[in-house]
N, CA, C and O atoms as a Tripos MOL2 file, in Angstrom:
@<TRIPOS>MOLECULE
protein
  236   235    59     0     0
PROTEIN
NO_CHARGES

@<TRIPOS>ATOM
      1 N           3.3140   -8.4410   11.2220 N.3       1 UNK1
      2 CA          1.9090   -8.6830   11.4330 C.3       1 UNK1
      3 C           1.5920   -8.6180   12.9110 C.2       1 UNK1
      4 O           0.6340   -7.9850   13.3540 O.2       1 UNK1
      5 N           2.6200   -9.4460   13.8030 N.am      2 UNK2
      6 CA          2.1670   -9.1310   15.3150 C.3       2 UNK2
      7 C           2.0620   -7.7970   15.8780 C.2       2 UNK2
      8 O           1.2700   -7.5490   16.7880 O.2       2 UNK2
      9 N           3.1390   -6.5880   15.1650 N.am      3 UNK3
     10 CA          3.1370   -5.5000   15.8820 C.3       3 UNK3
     11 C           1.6020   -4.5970   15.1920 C.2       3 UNK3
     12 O           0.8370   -3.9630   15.9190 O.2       3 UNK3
     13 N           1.4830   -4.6950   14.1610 N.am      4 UNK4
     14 CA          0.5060   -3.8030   13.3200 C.3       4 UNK4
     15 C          -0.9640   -4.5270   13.0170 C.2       4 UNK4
     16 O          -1.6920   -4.1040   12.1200 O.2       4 UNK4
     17 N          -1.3840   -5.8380   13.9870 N.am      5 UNK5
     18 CA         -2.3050   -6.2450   14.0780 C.3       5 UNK5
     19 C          -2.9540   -7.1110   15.0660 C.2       5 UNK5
     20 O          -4.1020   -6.8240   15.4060 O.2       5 UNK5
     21 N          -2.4360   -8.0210   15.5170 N.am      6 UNK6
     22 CA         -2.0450   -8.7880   16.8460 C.3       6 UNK6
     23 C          -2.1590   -8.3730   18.0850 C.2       6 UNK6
     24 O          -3.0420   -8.7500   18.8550 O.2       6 UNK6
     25 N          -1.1810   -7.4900   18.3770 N.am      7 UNK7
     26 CA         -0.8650   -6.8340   19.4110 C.3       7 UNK7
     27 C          -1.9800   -5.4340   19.3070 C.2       7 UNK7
     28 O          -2.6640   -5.0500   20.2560 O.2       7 UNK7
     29 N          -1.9700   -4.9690   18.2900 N.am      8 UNK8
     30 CA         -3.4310   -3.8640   18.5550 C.3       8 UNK8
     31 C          -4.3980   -4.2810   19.2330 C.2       8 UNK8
     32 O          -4.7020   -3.3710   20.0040 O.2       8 UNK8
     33 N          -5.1670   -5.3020   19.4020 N.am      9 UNK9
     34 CA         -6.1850   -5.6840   19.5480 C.3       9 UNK9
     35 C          -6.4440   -6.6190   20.8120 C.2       9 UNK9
     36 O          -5.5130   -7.1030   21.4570 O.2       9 UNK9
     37 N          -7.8770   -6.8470   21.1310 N.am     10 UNK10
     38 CA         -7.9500   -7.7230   22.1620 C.3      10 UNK10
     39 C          -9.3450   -8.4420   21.4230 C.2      10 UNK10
     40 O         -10.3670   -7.9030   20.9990 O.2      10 UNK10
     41 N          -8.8440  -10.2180   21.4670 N.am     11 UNK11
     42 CA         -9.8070  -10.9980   20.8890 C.3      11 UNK11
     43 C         -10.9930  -11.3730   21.3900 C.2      11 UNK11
     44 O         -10.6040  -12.0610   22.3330 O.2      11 UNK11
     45 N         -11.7820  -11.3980   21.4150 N.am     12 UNK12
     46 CA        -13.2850  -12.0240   22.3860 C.3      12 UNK12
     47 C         -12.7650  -13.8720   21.7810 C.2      12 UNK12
     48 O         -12.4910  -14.6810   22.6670 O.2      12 UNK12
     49 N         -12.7130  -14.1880   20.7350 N.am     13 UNK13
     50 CA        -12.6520  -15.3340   20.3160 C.3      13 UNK13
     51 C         -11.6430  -15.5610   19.2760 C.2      13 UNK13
     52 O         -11.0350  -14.6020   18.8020 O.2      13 UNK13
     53 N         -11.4270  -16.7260   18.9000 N.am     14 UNK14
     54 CA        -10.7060  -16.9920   17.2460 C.3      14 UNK14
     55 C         -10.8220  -16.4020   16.2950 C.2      14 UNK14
     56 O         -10.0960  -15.6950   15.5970 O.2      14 UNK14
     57 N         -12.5760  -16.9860   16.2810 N.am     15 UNK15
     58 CA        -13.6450  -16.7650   15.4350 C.3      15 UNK15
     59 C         -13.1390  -15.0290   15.1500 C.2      15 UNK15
     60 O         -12.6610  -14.6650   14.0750 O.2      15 UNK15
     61 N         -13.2720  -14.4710   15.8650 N.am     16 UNK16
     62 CA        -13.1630  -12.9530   15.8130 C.3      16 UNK16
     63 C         -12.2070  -12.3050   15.5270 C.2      16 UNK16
     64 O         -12.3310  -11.2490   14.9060 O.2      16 UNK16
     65 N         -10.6690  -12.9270   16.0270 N.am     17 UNK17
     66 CA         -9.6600  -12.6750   15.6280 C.3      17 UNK17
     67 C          -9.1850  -12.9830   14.3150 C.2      17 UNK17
     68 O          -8.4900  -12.1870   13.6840 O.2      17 UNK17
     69 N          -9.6270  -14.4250   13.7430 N.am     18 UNK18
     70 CA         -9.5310  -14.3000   12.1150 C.3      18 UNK18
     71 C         -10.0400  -13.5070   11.2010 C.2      18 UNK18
     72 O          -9.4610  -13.2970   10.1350 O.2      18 UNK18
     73 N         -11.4770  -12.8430   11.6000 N.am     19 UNK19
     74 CA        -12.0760  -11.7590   10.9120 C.3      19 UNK19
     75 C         -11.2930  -10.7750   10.9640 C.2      19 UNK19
     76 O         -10.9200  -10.4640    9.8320 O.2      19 UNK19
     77 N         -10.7980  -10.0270   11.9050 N.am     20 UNK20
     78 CA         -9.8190   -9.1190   12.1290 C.3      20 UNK20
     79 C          -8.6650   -9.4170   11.1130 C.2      20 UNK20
     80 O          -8.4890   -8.6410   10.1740 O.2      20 UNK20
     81 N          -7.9940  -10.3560   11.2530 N.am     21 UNK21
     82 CA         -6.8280  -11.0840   10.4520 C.3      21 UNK21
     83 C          -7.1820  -11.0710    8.9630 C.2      21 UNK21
     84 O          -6.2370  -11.0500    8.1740 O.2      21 UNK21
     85 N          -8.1020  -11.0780    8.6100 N.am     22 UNK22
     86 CA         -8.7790  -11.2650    6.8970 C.3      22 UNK22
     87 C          -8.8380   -9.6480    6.5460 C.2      22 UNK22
     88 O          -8.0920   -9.0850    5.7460 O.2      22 UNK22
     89 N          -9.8900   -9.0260    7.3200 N.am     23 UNK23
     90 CA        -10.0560   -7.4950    7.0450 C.3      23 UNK23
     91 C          -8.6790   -6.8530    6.9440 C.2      23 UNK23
     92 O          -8.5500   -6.1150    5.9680 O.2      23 UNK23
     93 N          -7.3660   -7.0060    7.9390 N.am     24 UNK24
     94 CA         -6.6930   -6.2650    7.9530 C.3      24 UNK24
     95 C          -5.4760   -7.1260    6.5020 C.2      24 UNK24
     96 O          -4.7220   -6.3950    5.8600 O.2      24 UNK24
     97 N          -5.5100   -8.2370    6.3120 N.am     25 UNK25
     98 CA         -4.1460   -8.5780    5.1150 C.3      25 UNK25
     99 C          -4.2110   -7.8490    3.9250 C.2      25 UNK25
    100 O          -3.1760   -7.4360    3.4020 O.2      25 UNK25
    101 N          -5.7740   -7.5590    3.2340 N.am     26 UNK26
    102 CA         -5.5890   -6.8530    2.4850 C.3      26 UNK26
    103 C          -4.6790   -5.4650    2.2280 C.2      26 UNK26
    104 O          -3.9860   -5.0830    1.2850 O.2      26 UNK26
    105 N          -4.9620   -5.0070    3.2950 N.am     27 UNK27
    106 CA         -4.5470   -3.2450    3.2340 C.3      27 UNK27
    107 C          -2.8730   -3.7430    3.4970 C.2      27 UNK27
    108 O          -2.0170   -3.1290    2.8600 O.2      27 UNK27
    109 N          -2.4760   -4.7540    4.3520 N.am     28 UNK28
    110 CA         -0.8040   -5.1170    4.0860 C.3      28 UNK28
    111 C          -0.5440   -5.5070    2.9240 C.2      28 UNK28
    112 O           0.5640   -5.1430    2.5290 O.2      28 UNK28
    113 N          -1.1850   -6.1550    2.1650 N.am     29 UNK29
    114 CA         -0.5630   -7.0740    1.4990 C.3      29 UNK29
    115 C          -0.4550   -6.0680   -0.0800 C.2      29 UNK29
    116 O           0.2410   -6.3110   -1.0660 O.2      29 UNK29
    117 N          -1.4150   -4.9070    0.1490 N.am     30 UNK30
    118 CA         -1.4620   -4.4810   -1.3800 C.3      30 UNK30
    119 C          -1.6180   -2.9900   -1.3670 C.2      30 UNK30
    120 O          -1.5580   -2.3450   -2.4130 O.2      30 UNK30
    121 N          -1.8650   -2.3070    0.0710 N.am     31 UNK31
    122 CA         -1.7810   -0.7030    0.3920 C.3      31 UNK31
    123 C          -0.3910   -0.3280    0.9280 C.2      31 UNK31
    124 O           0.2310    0.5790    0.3770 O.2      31 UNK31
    125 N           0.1920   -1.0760    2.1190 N.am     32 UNK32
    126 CA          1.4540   -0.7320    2.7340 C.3      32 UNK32
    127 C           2.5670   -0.9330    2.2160 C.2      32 UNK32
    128 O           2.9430   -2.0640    1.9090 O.2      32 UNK32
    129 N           3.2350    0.0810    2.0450 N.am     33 UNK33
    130 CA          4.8490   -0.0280    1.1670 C.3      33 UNK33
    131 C           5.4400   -0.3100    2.6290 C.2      33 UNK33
    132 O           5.0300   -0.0290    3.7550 O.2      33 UNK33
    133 N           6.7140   -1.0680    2.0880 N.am     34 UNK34
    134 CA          7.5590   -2.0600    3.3350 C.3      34 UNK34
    135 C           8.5570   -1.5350    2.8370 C.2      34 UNK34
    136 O           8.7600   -1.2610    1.6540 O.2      34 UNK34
    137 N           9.2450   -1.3730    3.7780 N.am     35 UNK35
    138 CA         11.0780   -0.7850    3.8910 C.3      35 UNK35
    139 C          12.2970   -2.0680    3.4920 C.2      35 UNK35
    140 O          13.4220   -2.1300    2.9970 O.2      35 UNK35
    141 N          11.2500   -2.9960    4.0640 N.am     36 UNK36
    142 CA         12.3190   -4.5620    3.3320 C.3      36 UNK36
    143 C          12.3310   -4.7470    2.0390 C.2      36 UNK36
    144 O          13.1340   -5.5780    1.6160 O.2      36 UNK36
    145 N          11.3130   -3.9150    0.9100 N.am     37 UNK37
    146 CA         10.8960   -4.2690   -0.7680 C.3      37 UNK37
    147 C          11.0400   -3.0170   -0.9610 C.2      37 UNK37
    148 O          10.2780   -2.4490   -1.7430 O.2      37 UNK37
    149 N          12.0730   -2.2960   -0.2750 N.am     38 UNK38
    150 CA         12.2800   -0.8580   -1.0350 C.3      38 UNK38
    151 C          10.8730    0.2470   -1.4810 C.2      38 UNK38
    152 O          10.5930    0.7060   -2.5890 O.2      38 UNK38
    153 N          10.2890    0.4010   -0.3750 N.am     39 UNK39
    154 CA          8.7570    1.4310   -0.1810 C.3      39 UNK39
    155 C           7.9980    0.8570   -1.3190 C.2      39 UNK39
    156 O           7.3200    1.7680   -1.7910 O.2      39 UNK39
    157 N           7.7710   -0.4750   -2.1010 N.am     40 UNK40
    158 CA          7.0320   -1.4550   -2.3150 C.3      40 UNK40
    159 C           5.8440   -1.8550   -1.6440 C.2      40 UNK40
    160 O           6.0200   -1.5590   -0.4630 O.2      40 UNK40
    161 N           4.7660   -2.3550   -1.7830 N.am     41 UNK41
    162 CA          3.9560   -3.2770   -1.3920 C.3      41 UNK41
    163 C           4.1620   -4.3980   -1.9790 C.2      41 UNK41
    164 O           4.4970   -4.6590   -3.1350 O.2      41 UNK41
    165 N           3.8830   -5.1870   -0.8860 N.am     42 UNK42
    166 CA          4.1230   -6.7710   -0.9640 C.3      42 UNK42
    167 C           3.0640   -7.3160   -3.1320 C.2      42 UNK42
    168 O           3.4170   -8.0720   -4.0370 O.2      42 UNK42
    169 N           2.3170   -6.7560   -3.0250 N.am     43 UNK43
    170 CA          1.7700   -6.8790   -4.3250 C.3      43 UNK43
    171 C           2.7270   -6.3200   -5.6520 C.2      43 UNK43
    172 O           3.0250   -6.9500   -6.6670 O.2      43 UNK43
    173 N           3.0080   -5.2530   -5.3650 N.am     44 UNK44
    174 CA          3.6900   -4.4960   -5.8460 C.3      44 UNK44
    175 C           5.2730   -5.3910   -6.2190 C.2      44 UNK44
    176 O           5.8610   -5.2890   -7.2950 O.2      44 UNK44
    177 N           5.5850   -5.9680   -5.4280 N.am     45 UNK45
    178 CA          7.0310   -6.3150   -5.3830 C.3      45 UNK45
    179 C           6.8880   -7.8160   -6.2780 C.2      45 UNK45
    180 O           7.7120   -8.2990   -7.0550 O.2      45 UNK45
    181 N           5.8850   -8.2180   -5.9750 N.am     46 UNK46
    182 CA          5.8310   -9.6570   -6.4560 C.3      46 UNK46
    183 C           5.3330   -9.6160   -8.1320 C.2      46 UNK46
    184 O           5.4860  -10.5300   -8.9430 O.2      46 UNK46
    185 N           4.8520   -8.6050   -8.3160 N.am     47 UNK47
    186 CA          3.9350   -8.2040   -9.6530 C.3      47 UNK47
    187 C           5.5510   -7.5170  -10.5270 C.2      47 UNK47
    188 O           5.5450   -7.5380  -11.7580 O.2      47 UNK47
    189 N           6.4890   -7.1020   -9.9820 N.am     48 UNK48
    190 CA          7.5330   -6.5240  -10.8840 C.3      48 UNK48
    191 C           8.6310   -7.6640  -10.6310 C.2      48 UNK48
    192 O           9.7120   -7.4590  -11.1830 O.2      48 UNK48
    193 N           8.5150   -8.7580   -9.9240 N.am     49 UNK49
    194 CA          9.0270   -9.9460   -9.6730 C.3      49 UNK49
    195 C           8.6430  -11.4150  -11.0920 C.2      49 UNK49
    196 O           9.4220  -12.2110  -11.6170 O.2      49 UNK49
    197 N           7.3620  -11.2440  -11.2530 N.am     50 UNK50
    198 CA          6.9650  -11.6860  -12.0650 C.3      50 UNK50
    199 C           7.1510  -10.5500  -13.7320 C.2      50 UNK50
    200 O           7.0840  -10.9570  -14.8910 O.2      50 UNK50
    201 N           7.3040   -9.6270  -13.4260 N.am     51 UNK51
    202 CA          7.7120   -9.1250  -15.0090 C.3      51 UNK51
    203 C           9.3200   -9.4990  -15.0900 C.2      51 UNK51
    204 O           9.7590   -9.9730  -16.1380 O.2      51 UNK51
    205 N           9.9750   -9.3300  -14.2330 N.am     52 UNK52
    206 CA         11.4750   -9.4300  -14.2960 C.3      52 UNK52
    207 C          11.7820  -11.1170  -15.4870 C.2      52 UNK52
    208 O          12.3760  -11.2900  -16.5520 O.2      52 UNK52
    209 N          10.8500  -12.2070  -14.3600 N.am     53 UNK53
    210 CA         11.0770  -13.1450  -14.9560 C.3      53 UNK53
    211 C          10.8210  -13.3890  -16.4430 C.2      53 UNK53
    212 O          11.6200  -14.0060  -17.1480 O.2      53 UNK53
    213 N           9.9070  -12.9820  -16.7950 N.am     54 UNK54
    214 CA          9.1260  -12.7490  -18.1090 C.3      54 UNK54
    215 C           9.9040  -12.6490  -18.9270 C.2      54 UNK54
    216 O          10.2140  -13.3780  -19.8690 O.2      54 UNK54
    217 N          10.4370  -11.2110  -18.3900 N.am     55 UNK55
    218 CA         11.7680  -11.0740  -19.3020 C.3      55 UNK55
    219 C          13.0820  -11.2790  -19.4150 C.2      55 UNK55
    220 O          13.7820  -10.8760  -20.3440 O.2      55 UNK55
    221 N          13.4320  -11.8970  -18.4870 N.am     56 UNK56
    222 CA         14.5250  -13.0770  -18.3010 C.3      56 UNK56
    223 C          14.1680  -13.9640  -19.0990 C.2      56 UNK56
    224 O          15.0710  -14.4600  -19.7730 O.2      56 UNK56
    225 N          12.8560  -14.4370  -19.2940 N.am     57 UNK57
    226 CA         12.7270  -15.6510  -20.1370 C.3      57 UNK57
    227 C          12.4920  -15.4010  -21.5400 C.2      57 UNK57
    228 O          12.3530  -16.4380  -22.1880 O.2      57 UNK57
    229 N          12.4050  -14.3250  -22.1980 N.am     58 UNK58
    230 CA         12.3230  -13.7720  -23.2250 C.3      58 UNK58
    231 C          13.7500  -13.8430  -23.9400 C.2      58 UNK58
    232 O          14.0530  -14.1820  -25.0850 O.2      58 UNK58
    233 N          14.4670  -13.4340  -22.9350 N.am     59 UNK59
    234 CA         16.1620  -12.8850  -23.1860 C.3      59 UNK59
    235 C          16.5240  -14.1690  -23.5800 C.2      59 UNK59
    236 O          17.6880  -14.4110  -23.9020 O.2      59 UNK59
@<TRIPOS>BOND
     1     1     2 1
     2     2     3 1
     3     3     4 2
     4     3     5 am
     5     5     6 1
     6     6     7 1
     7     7     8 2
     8     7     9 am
     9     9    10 1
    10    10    11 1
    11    11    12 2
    12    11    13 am
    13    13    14 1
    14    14    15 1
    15    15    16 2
    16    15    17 am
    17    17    18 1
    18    18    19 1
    19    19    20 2
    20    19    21 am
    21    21    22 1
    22    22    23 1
    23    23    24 2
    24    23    25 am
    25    25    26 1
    26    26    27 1
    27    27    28 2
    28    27    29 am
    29    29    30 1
    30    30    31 1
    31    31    32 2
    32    31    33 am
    33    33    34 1
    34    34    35 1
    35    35    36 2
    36    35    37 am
    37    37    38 1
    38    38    39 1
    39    39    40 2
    40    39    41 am
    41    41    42 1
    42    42    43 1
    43    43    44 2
    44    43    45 am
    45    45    46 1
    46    46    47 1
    47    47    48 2
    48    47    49 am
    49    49    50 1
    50    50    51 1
    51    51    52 2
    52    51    53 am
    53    53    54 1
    54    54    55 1
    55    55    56 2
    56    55    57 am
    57    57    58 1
    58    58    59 1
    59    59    60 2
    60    59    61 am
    61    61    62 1
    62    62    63 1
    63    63    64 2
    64    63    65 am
    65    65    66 1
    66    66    67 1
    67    67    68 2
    68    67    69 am
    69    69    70 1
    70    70    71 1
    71    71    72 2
    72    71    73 am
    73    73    74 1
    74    74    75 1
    75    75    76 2
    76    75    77 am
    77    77    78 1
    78    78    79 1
    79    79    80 2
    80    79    81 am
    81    81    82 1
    82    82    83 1
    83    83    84 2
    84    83    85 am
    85    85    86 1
    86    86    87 1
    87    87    88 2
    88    87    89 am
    89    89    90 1
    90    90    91 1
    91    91    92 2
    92    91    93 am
    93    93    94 1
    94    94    95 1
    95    95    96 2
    96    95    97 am
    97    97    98 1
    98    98    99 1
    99    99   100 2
   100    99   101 am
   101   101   102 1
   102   102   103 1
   103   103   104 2
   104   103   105 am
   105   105   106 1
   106   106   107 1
   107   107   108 2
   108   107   109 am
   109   109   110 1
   110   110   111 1
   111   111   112 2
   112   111   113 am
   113   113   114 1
   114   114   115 1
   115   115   116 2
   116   115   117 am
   117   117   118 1
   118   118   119 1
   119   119   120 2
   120   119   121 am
   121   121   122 1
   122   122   123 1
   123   123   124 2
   124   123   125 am
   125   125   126 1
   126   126   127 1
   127   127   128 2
   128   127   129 am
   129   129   130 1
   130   130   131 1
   131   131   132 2
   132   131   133 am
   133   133   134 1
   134   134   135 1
   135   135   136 2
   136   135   137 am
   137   137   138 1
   138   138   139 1
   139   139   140 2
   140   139   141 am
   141   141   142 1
   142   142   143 1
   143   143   144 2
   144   143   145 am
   145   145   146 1
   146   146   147 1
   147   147   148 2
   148   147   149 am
   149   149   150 1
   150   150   151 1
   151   151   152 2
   152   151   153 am
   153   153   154 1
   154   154   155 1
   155   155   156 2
   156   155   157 am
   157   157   158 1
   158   158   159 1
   159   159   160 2
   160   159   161 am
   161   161   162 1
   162   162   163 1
   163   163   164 2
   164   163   165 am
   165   165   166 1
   166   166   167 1
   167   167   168 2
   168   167   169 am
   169   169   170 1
   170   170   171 1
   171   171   172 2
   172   171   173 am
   173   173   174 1
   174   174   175 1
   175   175   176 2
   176   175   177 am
   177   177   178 1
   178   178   179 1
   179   179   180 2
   180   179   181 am
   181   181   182 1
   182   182   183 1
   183   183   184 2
   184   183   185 am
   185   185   186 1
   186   186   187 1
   187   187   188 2
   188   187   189 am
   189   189   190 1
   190   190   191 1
   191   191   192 2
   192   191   193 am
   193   193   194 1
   194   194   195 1
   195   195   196 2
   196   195   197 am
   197   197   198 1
   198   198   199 1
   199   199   200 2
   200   199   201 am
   201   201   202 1
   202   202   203 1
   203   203   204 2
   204   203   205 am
   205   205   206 1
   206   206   207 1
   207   207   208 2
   208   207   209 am
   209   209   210 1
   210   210   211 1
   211   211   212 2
   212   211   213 am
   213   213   214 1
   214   214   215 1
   215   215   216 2
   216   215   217 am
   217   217   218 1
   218   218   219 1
   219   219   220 2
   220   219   221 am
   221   221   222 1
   222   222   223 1
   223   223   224 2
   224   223   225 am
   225   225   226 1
   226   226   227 1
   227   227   228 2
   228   227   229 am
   229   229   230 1
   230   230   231 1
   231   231   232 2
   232   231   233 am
   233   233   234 1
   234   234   235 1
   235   235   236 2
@<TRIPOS>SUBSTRUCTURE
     1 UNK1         2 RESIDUE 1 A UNK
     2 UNK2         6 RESIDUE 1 A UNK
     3 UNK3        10 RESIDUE 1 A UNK
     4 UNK4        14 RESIDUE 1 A UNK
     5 UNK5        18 RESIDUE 1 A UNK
     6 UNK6        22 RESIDUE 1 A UNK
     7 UNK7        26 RESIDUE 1 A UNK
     8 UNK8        30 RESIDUE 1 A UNK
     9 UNK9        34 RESIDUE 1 A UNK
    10 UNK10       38 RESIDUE 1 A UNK
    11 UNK11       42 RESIDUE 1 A UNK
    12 UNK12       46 RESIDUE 1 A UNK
    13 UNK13       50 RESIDUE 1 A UNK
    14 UNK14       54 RESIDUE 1 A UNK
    15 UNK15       58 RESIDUE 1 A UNK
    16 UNK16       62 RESIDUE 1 A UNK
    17 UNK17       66 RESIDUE 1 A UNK
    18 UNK18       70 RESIDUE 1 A UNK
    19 UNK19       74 RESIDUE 1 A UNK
    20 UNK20       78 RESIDUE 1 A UNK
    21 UNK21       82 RESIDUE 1 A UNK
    22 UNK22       86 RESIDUE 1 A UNK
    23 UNK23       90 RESIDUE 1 A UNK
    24 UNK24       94 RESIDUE 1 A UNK
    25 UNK25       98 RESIDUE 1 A UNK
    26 UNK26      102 RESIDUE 1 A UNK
    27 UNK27      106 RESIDUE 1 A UNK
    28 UNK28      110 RESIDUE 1 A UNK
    29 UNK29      114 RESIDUE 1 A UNK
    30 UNK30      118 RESIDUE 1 A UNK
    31 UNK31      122 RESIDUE 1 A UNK
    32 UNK32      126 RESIDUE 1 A UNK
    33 UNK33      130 RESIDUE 1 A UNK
    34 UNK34      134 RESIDUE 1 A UNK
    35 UNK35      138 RESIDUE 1 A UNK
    36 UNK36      142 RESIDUE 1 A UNK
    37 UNK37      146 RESIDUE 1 A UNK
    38 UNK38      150 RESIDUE 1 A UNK
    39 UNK39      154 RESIDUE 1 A UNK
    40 UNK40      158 RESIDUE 1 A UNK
    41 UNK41      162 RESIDUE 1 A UNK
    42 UNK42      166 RESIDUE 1 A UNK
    43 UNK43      170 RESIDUE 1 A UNK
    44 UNK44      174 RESIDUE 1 A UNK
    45 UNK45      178 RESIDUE 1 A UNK
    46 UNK46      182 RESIDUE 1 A UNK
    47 UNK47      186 RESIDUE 1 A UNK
    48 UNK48      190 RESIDUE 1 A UNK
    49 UNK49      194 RESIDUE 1 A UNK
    50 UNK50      198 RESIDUE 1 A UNK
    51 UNK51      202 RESIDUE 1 A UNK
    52 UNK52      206 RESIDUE 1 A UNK
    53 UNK53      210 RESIDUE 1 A UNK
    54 UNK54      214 RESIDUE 1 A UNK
    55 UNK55      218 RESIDUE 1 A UNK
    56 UNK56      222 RESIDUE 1 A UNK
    57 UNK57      226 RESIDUE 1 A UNK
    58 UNK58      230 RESIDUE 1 A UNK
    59 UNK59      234 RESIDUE 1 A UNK
């Protein structure tokens, strides 16, 4: 998050920098595939995280 949002930018305020911080989690959290979840998105990883269990608990 610091390199791909943080560090882009220069804040006038908080106030301003949390807007920034809100606009940009989406597009991480559910557009960007991550090299740590195997070219996953963080949505993505947690959504086949939760089927796994499902069916672990089925089994």
């Amino acid at each position: 998050m610091r390199e791909e949002c943080l560090n882009e930018h220069l804040f006038p305020s908080l106030r301003h920098a949390c807007r920034m911080i809100a606009a940009w989690r989406p597009d991480y959290n559910h557009h960007r595939p991550h090299s740590s979840l195997d070219g996953l998105t963080p949505w993505e990883y947690h959504q086949r995280s939760r089927e796994d269990q499902t069916l672990n608990r089925a089994n």
